[in-house]
C-alpha positions in Angstrom: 0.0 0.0 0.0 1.4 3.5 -0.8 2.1 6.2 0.9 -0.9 8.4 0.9 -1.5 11.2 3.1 1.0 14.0 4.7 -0.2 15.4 7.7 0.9 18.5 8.6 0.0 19.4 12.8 2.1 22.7 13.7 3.1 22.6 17.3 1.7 24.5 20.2 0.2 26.7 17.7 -1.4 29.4 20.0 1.7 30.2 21.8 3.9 29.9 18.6 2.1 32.8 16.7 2.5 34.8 20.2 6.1 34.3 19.7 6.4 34.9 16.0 4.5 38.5 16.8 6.0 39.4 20.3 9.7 39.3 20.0 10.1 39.4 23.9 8.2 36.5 24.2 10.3 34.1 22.2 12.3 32.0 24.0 10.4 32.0 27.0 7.9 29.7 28.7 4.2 31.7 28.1 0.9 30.4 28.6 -2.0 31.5 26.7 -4.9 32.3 28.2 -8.9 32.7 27.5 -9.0 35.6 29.9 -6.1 37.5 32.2 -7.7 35.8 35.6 -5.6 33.8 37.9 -8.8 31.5 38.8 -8.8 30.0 35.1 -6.2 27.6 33.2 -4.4 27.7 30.2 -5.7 26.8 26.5 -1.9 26.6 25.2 1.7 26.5 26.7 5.0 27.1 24.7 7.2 24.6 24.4 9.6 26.7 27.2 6.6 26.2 29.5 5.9 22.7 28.5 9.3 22.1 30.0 8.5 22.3 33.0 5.4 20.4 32.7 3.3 23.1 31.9 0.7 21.7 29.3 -3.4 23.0 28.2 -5.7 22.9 31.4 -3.0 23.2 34.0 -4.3 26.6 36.3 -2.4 29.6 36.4 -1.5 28.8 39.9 -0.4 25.6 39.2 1.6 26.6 36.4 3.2 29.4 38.4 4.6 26.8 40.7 5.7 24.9 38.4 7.4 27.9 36.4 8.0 31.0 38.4 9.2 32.6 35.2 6.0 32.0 33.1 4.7 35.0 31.6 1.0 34.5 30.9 -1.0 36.7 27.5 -4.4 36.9 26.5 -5.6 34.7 24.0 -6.1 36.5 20.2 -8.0 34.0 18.6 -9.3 36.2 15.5 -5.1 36.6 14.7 -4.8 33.0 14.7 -7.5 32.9 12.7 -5.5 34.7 9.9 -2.4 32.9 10.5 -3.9 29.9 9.8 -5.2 30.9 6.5 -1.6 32.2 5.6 -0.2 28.9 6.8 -2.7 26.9 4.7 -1.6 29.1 1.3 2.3 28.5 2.1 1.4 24.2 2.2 -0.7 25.0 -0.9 2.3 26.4 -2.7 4.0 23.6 -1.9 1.7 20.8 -2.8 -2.8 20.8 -2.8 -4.3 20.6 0.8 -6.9 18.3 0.8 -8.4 18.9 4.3 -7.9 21.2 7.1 -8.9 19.2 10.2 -8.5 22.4 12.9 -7.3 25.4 13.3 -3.5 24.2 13.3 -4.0 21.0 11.4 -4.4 19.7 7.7 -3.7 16.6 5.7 -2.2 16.6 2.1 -2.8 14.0 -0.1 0.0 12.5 -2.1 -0.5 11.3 -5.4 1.9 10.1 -8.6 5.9 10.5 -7.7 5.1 11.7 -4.1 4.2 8.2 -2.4 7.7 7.1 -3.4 9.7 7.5 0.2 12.2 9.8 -0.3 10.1 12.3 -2.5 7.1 12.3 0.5 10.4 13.5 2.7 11.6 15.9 -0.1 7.8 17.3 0.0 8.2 17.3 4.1 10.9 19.5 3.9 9.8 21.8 1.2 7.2 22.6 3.2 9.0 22.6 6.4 11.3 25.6 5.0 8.7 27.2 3.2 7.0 27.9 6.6 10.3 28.9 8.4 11.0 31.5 5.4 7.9 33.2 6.6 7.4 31.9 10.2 11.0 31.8 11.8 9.1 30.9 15.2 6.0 29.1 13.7 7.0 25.0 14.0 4.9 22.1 12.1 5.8 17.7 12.6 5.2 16.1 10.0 3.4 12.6 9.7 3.3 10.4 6.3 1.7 7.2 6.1 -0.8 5.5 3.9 -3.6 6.9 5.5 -4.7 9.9 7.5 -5.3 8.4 10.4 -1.4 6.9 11.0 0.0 10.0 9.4 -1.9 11.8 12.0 -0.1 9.6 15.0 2.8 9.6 12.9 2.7 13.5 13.7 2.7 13.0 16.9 5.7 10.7 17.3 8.2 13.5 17.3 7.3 16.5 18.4 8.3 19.7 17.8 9.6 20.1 14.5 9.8 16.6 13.6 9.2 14.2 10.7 8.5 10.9 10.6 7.1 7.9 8.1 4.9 4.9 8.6 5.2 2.4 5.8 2.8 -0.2 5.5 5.7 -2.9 6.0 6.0 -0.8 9.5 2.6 -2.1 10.7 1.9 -3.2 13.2 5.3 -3.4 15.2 5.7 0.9 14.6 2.7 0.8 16.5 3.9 -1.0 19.3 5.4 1.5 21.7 2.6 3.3 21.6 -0.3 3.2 24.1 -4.1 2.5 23.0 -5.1 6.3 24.5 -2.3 7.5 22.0 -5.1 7.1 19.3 -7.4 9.8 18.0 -11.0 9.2 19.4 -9.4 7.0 22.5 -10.0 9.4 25.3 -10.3 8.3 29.5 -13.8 6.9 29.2 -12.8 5.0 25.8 -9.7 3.9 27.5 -11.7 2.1 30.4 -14.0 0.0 28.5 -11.2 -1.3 25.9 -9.1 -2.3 29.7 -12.3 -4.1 30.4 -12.8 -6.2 27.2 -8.8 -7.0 28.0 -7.4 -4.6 25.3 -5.1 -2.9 27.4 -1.7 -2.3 24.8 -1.3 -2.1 21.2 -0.3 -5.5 20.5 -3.9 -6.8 21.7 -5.2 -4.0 20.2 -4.3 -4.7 16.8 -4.7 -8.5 17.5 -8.7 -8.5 18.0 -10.9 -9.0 14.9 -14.0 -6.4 13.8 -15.8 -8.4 15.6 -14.0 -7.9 19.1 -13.7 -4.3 18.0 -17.2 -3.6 17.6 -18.1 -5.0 20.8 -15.7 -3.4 22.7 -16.4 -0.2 21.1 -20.2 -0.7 21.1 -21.0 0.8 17.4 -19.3 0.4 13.7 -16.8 2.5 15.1 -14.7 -0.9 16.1 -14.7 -2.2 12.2 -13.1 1.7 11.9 -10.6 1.7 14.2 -9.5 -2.1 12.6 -9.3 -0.8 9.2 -7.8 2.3 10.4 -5.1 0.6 11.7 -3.8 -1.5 9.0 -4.0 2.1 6.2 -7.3 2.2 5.1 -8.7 5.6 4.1 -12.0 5.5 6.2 -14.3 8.4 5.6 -16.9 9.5 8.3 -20.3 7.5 7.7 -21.8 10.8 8.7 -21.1 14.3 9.0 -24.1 15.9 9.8 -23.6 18.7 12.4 -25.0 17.8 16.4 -24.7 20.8 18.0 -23.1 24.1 17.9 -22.6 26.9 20.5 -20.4 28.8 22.4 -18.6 29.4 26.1 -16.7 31.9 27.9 -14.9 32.1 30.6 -15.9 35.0 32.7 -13.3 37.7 33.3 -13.9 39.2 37.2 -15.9 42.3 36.5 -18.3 40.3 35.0 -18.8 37.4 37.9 -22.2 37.9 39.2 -25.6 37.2 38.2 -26.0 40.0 35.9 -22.4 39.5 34.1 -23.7 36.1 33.4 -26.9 37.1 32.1 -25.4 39.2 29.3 -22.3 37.0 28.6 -25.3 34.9 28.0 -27.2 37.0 25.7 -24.3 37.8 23.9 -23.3 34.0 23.3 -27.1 33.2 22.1 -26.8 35.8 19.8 -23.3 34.9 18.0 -24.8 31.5 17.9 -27.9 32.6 16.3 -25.6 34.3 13.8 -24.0 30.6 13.1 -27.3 28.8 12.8 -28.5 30.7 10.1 -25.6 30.8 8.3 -25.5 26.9 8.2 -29.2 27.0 6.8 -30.5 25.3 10.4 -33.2 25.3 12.8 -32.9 24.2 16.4 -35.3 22.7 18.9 -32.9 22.1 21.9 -31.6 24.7 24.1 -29.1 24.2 26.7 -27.5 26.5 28.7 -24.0 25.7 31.7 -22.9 28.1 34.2 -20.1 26.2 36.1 -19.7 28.4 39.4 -16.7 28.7 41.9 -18.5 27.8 45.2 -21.3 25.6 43.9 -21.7 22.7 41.4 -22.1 23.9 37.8 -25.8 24.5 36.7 -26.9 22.7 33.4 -30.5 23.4 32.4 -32.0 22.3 29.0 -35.2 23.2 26.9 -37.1 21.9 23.9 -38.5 24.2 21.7 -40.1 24.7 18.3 -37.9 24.3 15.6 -36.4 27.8 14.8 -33.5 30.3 13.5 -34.7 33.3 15.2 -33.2 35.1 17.7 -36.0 36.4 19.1 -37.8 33.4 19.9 -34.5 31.4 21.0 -34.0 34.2 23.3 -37.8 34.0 24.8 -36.7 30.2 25.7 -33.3 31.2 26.7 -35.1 33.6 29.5 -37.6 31.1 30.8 -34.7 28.7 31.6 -33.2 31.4 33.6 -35.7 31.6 35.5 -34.4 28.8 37.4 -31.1 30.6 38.6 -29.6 28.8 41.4 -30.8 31.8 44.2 -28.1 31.2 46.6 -24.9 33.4 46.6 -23.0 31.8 43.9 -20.3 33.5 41.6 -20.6 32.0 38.1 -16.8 31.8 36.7 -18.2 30.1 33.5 -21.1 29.9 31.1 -21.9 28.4 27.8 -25.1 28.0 25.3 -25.7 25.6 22.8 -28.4 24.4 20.0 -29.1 20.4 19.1 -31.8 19.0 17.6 -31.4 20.6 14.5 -33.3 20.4 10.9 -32.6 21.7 7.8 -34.4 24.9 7.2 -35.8 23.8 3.8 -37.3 20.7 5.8 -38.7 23.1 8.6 -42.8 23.7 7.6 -43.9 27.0 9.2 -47.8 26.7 11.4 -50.1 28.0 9.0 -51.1 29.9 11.7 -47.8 31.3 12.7 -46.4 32.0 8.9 -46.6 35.8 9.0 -45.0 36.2 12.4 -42.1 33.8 11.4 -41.5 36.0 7.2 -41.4 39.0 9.9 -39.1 37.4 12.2 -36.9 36.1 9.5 -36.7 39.2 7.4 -35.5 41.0 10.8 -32.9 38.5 11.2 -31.5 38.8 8.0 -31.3 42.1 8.1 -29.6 42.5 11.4 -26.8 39.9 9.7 -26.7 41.6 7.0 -25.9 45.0 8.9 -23.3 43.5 11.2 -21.9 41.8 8.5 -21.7 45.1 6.4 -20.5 47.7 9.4 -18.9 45.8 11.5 -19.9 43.3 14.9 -22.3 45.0 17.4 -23.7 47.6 14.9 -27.8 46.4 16.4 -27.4 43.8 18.9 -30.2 42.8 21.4 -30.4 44.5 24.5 -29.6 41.8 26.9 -26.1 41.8 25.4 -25.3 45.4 25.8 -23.3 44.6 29.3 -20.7 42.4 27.5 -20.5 43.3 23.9 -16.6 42.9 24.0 -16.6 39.9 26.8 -16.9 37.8 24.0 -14.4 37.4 21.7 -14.2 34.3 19.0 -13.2 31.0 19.7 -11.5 28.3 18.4 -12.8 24.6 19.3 -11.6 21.4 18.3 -11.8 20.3 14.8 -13.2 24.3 14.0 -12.0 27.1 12.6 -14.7 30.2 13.6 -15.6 32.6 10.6 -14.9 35.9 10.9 -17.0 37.3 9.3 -20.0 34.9 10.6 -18.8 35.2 14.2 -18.5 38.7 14.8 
């Protein structure tokens, strides 16, 4: 089987664009930050601050102990936004990205002349230089194997700034010295149940049939991960979006009820933004404030299948009705949609079909005059306390829109 697929991961991206734009910061250990608060965690560390065991979710206290000389910045996520894109056109001039997988990853796939060996390494350090020509402080490793999936762990295997090749005459024994939770999709939970059906290293791993697989995995996604092991390109069976919403950590001014409330409003709104934009309407609403000095408060609401952000905001209210009403300070909130339908699916109440053309025509319109002069030009009230509490995100396996989520 031939080499296939270059994966391309660059290495603690967040911090590395910090570096590339800060001169003073290069060199040293940083860690990236959602919002300047010593009560949250970092979403990134250098490779200084990894170190010294410094890694993403490790407090800012706990990271100070660890590194007294850490210096901590504010996350810019809409600047890693753009480097991103310029990162994507300098692989492009290289050689055709066929995927980008998240904000600091994408696969190439190699074709012809480029599965030969030496020629996937030639590529590999074409691009390698090309970055560095641009990027001095910006750092990708380099997987190729003959499928995503083992150039992906192949990625991994050397990290930073490394390069290395799974053949298929390399499989399985490659895979060997790795553990089963070294595998994309193999998380804690995922871990436990493969220890119980007795798959506790690679070796056993790759020794059990589909069968075995799909047992221990509950769904098809065992006959996946068997083909995904031995090079098979697998694509998803389904990629129909689940849910989509944001969170924020709160910064201190904006830790009481009322902070919360608006952070709130604000989210709702960006997410409304996003909904429409992907053609969907949502009938679950549900809504996490995780506190400092009580347990987090999930609440959850179905609702009529809708875009608009006035009726998702109607719903949004009722469930906050049920604020906890003891003294709490909320550090954290978050909204999300589920339950979604395509809008051309969604059949408007004949009763109800004026209100929604009037609701929808608003909607666009607001959209349309954000999107033309720029994010908060109308905005629903309820958001006015934390218009610029809010900035964009970057999730797993998502890159945010700029222009969508203003």
């Amino acid at each position: 089987m031939s080499l296939n697929a270059l994966y391309v991961d660059f290495n603690s991206y967040f911090a590395s664009v910090e570096q590339q734009l800060v001169p003073e910061l290069r060199g040293k250990p940083i860690g990236v930050l959602a919002v300047l608060a010593e009560t949250t965690c970092c979403i990134a560390a250098s490779y200084e601050a990894k170190a010294f065991g410094v890694r993403t979710g490790t407090s800012v206290r706990e990271a100070r102990k660890l590194c007294p000389t850490i210096r901590f910045v504010e996350a810019r996520p809409p600047l890693y936004v753009e480097y991103h894109h310029k990162l994507i056109e300098i692989v492009e001039s290289c050689t055709h990205v066929e995927k980008v997988l998240s904000i600091d990853e994408m696969v190439c796939k190699l074709t012809g002349s480029q599965q030969v060996k030496e020629n996937a390494l030639q590529l590999a350090a074409k691009i390698k230089r090309a970055i560095n020509k641009q990027f001095e402080y910006i750092h990708c490793s380099i997987g190729i194997a003959p499928n995503t999936f083992l150039a992906k762990l192949a990625s991994n295997m050397q990290k930073p700034n490394g390069c290395v090749v799974i053949e298929q005459q390399d499989i399985p024994e490659k895979l060997y010295s790795l553990k089963p939770r070294h595998l994309t999709g193999i998380g804690k939970r995922m871990e436990e149940r493969l220890n119980h059906f007795g798959l506790t290293t690679m070796q056993a791993l790759y020794a059990a049939n589909k069968q075995q697989l799909r047992a221990a995995w509950g769904s098809v996604e065992g006959d996946r991960m068997y083909d995904k092991l031995r090079g098979i390109e697998v694509t998803r069976l389904n990629n129909e979006r689940k849910s989509l919403g944001h969170s924020h950590v709160l910064p201190p001014e904006l830790r009481t009820q009322r902070g919360a409330l608006s952070v709130l409003h604000r989210l709702l709104q960006k997410a409304c933004v996003r909904l429409r934009s992907y053609d969907l309407h949502t009938s679950k609403i549900h809504v996490r404030v995780k506190f400092t000095n009580h347990p987090t408060w999930v609440i959850e609401a179905n609702c009529s299948p809708t875009d608009n952000t006035l009726s998702i905001t109607h719903t949004f209210e009722t469930l906050w009705e049920s604020y906890p009403t003891k003294k709490v300070v909320p550090q954290a909130v978050g909204i999300s949609f589920s339950g979604f339908i395509n809008k051309q699916e969604y059949i408007v109440d004949l009763f109800e079909t004026e209100v929604v053309e009037t609701n929808r025509k608003l909607s666009t319109a607001l959209d349309k005059l954000n999107s033309k002069y720029g994010k908060n030009t109308i905005y629903l009230g309820g958001a006015h306390n934390a218009l610029y509490a809010s900035q964009v995100k970057i999730a797993f396996n998502y890159v945010p829109d700029l222009i969508v989520e203003n």
